[in-house]
C-alpha positions as CSV (number, residue, x, y, z in Angstrom):
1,X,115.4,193.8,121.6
2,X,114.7,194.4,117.8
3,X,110.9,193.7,116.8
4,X,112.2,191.9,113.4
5,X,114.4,189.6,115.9
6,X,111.2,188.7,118.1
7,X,108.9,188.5,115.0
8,X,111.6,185.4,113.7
9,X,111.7,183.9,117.2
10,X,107.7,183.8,116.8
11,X,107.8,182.2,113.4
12,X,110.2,179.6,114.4
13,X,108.2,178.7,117.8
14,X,105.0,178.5,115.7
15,X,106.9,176.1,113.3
16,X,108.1,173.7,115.8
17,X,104.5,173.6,117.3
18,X,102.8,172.9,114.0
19,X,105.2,169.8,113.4
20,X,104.7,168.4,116.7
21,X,101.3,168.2,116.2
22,X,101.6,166.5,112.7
23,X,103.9,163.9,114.2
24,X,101.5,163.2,116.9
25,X,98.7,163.3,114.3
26,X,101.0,160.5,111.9
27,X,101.6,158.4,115.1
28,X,98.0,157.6,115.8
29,X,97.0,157.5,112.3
30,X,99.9,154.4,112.1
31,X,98.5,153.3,115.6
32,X,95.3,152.7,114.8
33,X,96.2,151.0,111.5
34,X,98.3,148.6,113.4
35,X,95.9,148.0,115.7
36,X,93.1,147.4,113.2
37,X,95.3,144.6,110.8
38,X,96.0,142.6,114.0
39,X,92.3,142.8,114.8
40,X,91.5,141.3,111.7
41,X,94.5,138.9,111.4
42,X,93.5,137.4,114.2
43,X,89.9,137.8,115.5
44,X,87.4,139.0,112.1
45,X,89.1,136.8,109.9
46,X,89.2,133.2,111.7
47,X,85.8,134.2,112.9
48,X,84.4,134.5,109.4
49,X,86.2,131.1,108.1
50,X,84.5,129.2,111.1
51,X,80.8,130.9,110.2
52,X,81.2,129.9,106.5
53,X,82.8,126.4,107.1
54,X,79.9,125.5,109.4
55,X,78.4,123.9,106.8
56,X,81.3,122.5,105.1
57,X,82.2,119.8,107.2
58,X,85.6,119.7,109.5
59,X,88.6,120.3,107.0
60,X,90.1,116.7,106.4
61,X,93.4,115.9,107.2
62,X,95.7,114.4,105.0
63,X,95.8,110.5,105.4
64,X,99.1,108.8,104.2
65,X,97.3,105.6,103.0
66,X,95.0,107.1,100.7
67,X,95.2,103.9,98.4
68,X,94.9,101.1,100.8
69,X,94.6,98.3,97.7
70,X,98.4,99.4,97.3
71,X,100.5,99.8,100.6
72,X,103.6,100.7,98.7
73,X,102.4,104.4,98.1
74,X,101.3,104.7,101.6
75,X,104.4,107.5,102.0
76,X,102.9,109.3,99.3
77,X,101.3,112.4,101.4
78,X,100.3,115.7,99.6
79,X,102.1,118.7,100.5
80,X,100.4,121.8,101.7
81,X,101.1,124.7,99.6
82,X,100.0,128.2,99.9
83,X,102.1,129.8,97.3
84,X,99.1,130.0,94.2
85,X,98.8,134.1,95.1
86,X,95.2,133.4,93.4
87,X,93.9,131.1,96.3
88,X,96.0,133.1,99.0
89,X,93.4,135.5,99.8
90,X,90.4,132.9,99.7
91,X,88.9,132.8,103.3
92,X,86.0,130.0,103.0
93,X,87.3,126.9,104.4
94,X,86.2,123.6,101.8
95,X,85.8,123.4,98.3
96,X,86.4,126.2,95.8
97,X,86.3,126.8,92.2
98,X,87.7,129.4,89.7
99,X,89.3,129.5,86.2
100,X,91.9,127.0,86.5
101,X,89.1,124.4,88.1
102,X,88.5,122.8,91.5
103,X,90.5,123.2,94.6
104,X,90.3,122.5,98.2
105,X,90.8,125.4,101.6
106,X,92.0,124.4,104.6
107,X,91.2,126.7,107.6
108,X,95.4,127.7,107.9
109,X,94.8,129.6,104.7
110,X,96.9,126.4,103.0
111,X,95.9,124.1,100.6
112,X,96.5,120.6,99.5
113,X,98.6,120.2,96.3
114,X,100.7,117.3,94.7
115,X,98.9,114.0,95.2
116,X,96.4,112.1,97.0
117,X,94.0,113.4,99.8
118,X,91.1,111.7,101.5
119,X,88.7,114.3,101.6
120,X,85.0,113.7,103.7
121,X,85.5,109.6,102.8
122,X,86.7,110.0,99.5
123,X,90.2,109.9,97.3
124,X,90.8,112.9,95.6
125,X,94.2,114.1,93.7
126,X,95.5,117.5,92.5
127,X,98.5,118.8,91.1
128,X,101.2,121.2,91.7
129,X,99.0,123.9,91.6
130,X,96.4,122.7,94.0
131,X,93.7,121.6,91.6
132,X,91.8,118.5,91.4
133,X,92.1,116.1,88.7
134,X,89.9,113.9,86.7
135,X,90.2,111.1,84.4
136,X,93.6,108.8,84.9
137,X,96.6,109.7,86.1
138,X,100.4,108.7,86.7
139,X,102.1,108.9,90.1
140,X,105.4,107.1,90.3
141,X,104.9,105.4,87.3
142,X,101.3,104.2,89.2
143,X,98.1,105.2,87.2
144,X,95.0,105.8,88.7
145,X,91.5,106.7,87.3
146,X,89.5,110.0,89.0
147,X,86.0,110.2,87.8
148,X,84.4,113.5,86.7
149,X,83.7,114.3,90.5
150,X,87.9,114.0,91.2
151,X,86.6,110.7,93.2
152,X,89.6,108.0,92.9
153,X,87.7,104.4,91.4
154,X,89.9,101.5,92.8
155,X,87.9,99.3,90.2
156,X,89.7,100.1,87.3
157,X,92.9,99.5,85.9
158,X,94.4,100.9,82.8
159,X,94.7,98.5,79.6
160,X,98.4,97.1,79.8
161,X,100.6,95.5,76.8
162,X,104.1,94.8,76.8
163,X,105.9,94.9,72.9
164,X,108.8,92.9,72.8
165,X,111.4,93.1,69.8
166,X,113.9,90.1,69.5
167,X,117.1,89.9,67.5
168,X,118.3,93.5,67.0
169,X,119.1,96.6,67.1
170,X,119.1,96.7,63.2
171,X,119.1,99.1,60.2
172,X,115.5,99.9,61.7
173,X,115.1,100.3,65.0
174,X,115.5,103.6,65.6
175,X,112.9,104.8,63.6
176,X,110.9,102.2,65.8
177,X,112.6,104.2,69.0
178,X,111.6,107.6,67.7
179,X,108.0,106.5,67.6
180,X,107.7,105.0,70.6
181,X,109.1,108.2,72.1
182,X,106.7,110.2,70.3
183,X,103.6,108.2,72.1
184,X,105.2,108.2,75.4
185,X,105.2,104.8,75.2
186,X,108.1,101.4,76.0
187,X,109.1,98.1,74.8
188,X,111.2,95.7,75.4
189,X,114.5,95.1,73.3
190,X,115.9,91.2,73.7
191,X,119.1,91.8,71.7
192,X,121.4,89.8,70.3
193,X,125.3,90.7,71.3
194,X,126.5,90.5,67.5
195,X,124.1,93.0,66.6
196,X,124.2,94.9,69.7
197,X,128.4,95.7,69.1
198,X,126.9,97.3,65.7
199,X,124.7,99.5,66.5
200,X,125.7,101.2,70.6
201,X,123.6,104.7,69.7
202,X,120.1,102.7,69.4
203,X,121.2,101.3,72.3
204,X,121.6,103.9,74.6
205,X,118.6,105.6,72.8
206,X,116.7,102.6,74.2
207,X,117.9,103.3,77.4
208,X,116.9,107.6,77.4
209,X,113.8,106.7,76.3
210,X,112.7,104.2,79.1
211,X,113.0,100.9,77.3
212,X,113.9,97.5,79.0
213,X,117.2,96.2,77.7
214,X,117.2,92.6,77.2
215,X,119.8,89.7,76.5
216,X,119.0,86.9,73.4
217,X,122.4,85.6,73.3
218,X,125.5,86.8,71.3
219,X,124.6,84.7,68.0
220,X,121.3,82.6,68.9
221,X,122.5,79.2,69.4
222,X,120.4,76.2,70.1
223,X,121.5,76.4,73.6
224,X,120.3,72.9,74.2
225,X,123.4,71.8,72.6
226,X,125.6,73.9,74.4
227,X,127.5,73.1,78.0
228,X,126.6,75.1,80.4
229,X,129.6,77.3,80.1
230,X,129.1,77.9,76.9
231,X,125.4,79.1,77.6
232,X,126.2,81.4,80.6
233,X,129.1,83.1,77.5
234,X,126.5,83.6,75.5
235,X,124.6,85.8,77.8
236,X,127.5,87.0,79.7
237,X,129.2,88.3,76.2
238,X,125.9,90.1,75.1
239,X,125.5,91.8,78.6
240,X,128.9,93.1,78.5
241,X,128.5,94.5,75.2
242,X,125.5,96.2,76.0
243,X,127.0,97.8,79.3
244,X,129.6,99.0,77.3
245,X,127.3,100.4,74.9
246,X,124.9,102.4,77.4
247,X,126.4,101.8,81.2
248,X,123.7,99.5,82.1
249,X,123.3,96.0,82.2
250,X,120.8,93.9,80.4
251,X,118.2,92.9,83.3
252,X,116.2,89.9,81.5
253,X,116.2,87.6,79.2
254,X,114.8,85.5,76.3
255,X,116.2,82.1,75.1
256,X,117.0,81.7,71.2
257,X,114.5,79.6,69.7
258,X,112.1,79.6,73.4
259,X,113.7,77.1,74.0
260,X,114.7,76.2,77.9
261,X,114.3,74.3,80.9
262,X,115.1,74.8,84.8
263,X,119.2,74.4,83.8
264,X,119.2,76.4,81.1
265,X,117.0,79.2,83.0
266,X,119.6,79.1,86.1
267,X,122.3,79.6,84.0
268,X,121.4,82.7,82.2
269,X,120.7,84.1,85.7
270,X,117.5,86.9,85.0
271,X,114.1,86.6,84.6
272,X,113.5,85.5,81.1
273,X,110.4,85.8,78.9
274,X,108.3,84.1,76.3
275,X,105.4,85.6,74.4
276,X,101.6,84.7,74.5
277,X,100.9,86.8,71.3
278,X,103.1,85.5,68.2
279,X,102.8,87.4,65.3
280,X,105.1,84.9,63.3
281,X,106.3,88.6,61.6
282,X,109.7,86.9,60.6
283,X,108.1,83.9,58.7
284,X,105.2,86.4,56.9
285,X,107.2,89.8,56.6
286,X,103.6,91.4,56.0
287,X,102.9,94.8,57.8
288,X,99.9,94.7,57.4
289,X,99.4,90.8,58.5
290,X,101.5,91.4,61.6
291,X,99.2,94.8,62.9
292,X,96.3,92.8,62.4
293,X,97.1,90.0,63.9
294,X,98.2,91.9,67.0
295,X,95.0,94.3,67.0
296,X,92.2,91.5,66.4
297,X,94.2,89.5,69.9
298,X,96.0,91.9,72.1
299,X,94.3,92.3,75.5
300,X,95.2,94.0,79.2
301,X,98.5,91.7,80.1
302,X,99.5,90.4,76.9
303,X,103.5,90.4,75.6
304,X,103.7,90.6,71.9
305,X,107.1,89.2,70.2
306,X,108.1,90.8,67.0
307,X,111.4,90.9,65.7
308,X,112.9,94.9,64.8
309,X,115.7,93.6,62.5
310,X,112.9,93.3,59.4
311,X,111.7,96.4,57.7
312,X,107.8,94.9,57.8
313,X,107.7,94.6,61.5
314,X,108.6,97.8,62.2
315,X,107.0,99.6,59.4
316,X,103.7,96.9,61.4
317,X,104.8,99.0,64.8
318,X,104.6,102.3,63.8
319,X,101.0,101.6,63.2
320,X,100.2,99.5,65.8
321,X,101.8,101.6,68.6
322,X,99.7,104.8,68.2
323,X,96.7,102.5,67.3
324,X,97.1,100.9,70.9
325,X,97.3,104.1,72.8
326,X,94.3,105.7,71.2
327,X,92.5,102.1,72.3
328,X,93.5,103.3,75.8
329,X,96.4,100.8,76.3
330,X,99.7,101.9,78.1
331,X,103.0,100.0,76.2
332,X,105.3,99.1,78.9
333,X,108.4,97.2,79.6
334,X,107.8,93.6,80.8
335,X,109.4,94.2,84.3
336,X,107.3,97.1,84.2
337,X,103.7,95.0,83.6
338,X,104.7,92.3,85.9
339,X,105.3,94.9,88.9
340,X,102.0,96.7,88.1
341,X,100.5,93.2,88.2
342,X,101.6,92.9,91.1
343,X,104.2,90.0,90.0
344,X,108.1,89.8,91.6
345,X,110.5,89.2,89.1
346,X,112.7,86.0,90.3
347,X,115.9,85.1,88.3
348,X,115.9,81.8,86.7
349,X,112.0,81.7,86.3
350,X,110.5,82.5,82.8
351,X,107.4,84.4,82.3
352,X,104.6,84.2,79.2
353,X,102.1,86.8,79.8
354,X,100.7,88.7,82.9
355,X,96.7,88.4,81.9
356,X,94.6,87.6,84.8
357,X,94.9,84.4,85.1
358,X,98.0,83.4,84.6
359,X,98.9,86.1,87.6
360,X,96.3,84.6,89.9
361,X,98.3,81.3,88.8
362,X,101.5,82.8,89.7
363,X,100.6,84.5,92.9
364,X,98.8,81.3,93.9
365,X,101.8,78.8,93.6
366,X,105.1,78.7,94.9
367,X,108.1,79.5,92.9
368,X,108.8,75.9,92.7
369,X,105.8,75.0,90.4
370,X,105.6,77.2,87.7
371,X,104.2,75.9,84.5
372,X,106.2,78.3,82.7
373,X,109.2,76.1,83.5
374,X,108.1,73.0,81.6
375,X,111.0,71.4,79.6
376,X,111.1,73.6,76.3
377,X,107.6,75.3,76.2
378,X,104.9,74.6,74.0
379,X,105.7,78.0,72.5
380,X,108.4,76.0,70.8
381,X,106.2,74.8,68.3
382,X,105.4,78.6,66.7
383,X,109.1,79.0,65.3
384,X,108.8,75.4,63.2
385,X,105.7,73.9,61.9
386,X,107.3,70.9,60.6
387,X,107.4,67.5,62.2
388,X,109.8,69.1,65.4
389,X,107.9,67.8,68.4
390,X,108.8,68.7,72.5
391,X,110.7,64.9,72.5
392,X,113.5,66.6,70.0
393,X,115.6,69.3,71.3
394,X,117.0,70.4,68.1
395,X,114.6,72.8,66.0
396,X,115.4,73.6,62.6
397,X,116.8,76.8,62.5
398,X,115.9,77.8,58.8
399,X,112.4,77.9,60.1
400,X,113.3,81.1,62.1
401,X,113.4,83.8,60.4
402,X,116.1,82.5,57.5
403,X,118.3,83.1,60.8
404,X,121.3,82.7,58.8
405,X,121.3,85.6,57.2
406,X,118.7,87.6,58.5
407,X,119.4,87.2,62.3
408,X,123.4,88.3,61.6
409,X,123.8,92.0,60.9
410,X,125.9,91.9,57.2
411,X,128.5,93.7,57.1
């Protein structure tokens, strides 16, 4: 046979050999990665989380009544997320801390993120991302304080007022909507229905932003003088207008004039609402006189009547909103303050304020002996200081806010 032929055969045989043995070489190389990243999976690293959790305490589960003073949250359970690549690769079961602040391990590698968790006794809350918060915060429209420890304090409350506008939409009220926008805050609108046909975009802007939409009547009658027909028209006429206006129905109410007993408050059909803060801003058109006379009273519970068909008043609430949220208050709608109260709304029942003690006086009596229900409330009084008196239905109506003129949009 030829030498070059044999010399080739050689090569080749010495190739195939060499290969073979890298293969081999590759194989337990891949091997005895394999081997050691299951080793650690599943023996070094739970080993190491128990020996540097010993001192931490058992991880805490979870609980789904964190806020037992409140049983209608108690679905509210935190969700275990592990997708924060940052905490992924943390090993030490308990509390951690890096940039972004303070979070909690658990031992799965998972932590909690998204609400409420009782951790070691106490209430703690963190957000999307898995960190704790402090100060107060909102969950389902709820707000809850967190001290600089992330503890939860069930002893306070945040400040609470309800602003309540009567007689529009006007010329004005949507600059009074883009500034309660701007501060995150609501009122609540008791329009009238021949306004409300004039002005549908404030309307639904009321509606985007939050605000409660309310019913005064189409025209603001003295609805004592009315059948009852003609009082459930009023209202019905003004609700329909507004639901064509926005989709949405008015869901309470506020008599022309405050004036109402238990027929009159049966036949409008909502809740309806007085005041217990009267700025008399139609009778002084003063700015100034109207933010200062709600500053020097407002307090946690109180529902403020203003009127957002006169330039003053609003002009009065573009100060007084921000001024209120700096003081710590949150402006909310009055269904809104009653449920936080802890009040239920009844149709046919009317309402003045939601300070402590008229709540206790509420939850404390049946729905049958409500002083808010007294034959035309003493609240009368504040639209006509003349010689009108609770034993005379009929109230002057050119001591309302010239209602004549200024309570009818002109044309």
């Amino acid at each position: 046979m030829d030498r070059r032929i044999i010399q080739q055969r050689m090569k080749r045989k010495r190739r195939q050999l060499f290969m073979r043995k890298v293969m081999r070489l590759v194989s337990c190389v891949a091997a005895t990665v394999l081997v050691l990243t299951l080793l650690f999976n599943f023996v070094i690293s739970p080993l190491a989380g128990k020996i540097s959790g010993k001192g931490g305490g058992a991880v805490q589960e979870v609980k789904a009544e964190t806020v037992k003073e409140d049983e209608t949250h108690a679905d509210r359970v935190p969700v275990k997320n592990s997708g924060s690549t940052s905490k992924a690769g943390v090993m030490t079961v308990g509390w951690q801390e890096d940039e972004g602040g303070r979070w909690y391990q658990n031992a799965d590698g998972t932590f909690y993120a998204g609400g409420m968790a009782e951790i070691d006794g106490s209430t703690y809350c963190f957000d999307e991302n898995g960190y704790m918060q402090t100060g107060w915060v909102t969950i389902d429209g709820v707000d809850y304080m967190f001290n600089n420890n992330g503890v939860y304090d069930p002893n306070q409350h945040k400040k609470m007022v309800a602003l309540t506008f009567d007689d529009g939409p006007g010329q004005y009220t949507m600059e009074l909507l883009n500034c309660l926008e701007e501060n995150d805050a609501r009122a609540t609108f008791f329009m009238q229905g021949i306004n409300a046909q004039q002005y549908p975009d404030e309307i639904k802007k009321m509606k985007e932003i939050g605000c409660e939409l309310g019913n005064h009547s189409y025209d603001h009658p003295q609805l004592p003088t009315l059948s009852p027909d003609q009082v459930k028209e009023q209202f019905e006429k003004t609700s329909s207008i507004i639901e064509d206006a926005c989709g949405s129905r008015p869901t309470v109410a506020r008599t022309p004039f405050g004036l109402q007993d238990e027929d009159i408050l049966s036949y409008i059909g909502m809740p309806c609402f007085m005041w217990n803060i009267d700025t008399l801003d139609w009778k002084t058109k003063d700015a100034d006189n109207t933010y200062n006379v709600t500053m020097d009273n407002v307090s946690d519970g109180d529902i403020v009547l203003m009127h957002d068909i006169h330039e003053p008043s609003v002009q009065a609430s573009l100060r007084i909103i921000p001024a209120l949220v700096e003081q710590g208050y949150k402006l909310v709608t009055v269904s809104e303050l009653a449920r936080a109260k802890g009040v239920t709304l009844e149709a046919g029942k009317s309402y003045t304020d939601f300070c402590d003690s008229t709540v206790a006086a509420l939850l404390g009596s049946s729905s049958s002996d409500s002083s808010s229900d007294e034959e035309y409330s003493e609240e009368d009084s504040s639209y006509d200081s003349s010689e009108d008196s609770s034993e005379d239905v009929s109230v002057d109506s050119s001591s309302y806010e010239d209602s004549s003129e200024d309570a009818v949009v002109e044309e």
